[in-house]
N, C-alpha and C positions, 0 to 999 in steps of 0.2 A: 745448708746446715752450718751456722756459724752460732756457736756458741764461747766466741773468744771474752771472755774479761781480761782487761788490760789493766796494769798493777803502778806500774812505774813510770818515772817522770826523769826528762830529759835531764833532770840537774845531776851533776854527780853526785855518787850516795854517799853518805856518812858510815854507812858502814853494810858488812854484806852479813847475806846475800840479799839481793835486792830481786822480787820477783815481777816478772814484766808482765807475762800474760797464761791464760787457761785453757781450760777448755775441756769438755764430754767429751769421753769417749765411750763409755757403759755407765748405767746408774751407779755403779760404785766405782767406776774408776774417772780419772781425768788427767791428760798433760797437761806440765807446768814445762813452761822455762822461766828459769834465774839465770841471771848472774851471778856469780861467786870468788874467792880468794882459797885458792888450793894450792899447799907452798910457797906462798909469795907470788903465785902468777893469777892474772884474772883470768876465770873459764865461763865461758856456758856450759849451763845443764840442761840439757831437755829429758826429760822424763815422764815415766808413765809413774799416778801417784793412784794410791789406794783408800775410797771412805769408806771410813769404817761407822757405825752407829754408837753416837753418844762419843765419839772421838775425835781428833783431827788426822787431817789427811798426813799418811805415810809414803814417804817414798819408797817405791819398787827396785829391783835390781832391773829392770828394765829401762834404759835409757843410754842415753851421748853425753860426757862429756869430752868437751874437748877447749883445748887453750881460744883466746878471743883473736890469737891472730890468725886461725880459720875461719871467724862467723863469716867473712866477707865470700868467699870461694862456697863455703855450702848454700851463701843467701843466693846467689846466683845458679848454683845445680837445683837447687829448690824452684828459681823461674821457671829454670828449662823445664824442671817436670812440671809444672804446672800449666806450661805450654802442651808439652808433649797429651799431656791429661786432656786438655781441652780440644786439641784436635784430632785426636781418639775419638771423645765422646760427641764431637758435633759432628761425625760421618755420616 
C-alpha cells in the first residue's frame, strides 16, 4: 500500500511551505508533510489533512510539528520501526 506522491525538489525553496509528499489514509482524509518557516525557525510538519467535496484539502489538529534539527533522529526511530514492523510480520 504505497500511495506516496512526492511534491518537492532537492533545490532550496523560494519560499514556504514547500510540500514534499502524501499520501491515503481514508477516502477523505490523507498525510502530508511540508516543510515550513514557524518564527524564524525551519520546521516539519507531518499531518493528518481533511477532503472535503468541491474543496481543498484542510489541515487537522492532528499531527507533529517539530524544528528540522530533529528530522534526522526521528528519520532513524522510523527505521527501527520499520525494522521492528517487518520482523513481527515475517514470523
Amino acid at each position: 500500500m504505497n500511495n506516496l506522491r512526492k511534491s518537492a525538489s532537492a533545490e532550496k525553496p523560494s519560499s514556504y511551505p514547500v510540500f514534499i509528499a502524501d499520501g491515503v489514509i481514508y477516502s477523505n482524509f490523507i498525510w502530508r508533510l511540508k516543510l515550513d518557516e514557524l518564527d524564524g525557525r525551519l520546521v516539519f510538519d507531518l499531518r493528518r489533512w481533511i477532503l472535503k467535496v468541491d474543496d481543498d484539502p484542510r489541515p487537522t489538529l492532528k499531527g507533529l510539528c517539530l524544528s528540522i534539527e530533529h528530522l534526522d533522529e526521528i528519520v532513524e526511530a522510523l527505521i527501527k520501526a520499520i525494522q521492528v514492523r517487518d520482523s513481527i510480520c515475517n514470523e
